[in-house]
N, C-alpha and C positions, 0 to 999 in steps of 0.2 A: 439305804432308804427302807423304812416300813413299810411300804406302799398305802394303796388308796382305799379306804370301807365307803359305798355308796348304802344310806338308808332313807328312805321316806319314813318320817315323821308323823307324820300327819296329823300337822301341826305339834309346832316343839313345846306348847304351852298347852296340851290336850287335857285330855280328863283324869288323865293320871297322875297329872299336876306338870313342871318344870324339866322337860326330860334331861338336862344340860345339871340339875341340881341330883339325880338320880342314879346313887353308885353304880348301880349295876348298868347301865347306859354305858357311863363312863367309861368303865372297866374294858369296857371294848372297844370303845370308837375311837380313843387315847393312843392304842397303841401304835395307832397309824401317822403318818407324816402330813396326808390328805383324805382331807372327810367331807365328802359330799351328803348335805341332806336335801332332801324334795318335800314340800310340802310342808314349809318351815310357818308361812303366815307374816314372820319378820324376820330382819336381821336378827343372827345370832354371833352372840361371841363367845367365847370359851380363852381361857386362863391359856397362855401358850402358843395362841394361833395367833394366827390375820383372816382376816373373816375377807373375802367377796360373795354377795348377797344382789340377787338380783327378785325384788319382790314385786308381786303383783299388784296394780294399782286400783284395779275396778275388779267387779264378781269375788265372790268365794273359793277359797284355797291357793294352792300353789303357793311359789315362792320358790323361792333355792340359795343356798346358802354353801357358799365353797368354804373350808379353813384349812389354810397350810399353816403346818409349826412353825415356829419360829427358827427353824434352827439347821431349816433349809430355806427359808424366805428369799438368803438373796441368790436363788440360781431361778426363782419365780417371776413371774410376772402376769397383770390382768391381762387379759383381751376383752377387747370392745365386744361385747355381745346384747347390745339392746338391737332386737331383732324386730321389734311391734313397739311402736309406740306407746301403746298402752298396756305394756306389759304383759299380753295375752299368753305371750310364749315365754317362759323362764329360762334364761341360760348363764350359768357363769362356768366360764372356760381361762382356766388358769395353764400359762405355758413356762416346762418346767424343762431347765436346759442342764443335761446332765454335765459334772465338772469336769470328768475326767473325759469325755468322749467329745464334747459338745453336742452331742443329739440333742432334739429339742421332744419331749414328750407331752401334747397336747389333753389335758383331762376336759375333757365336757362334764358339764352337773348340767341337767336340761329337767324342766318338766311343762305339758302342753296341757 
């Protein structure tokens, strides 16, 4: 495993334009297995992943957005994490059970 890069965005479609179309973004968050962004705004996808996205429904910002690659996908799985109804509190928490141990390693992507 790569392991996991945690970024706030703030918001992935900001003024610098598409940060998901943005080599140098890329170049970094790719190399990982698990990419936590906060403060995404929407669902994100990316070429390679599975997206879990838990996005705010009312007020401004927030969002979060989990992507595991594809190519550990099936030792993953979502967990339920709508925590607030209205989506006040952002959580996607993906549980990743390693093959050879069966450990289960819990990633939280949160933002309040």
């Amino acid at each position: 495993a790569n392991g996991v890069i945690s970024w706030n965005v703030a918001n992935i479609y900001g003024l610098l334009g598409n940060k998901t179309e943005d080599p140098d973004f890329l170049k970094i968050i790719i190399r990982h297995d698990i990419i936590c962004l906060q403060e995404t705004g929407c669902e994100v996808s990316l070429k390679g992943y599975k997206s879990y996205s838990n996005i705010r429904k009312t007020g401004r910002g927030g969002g979060v957005t989990t992507l595991v690659k594809n190519s550990i996908l099936q030792y993953c799985s979502a967990v339920d994490s709508n925590l607030t109804k209205d989506h006040s509190m952002n959580m996607a928490i993906v549980k990743f059970t390693n093959p050879e141990t069966q450990t289960n390693t819990f990633v939280v992507n949160s933002y309040i």
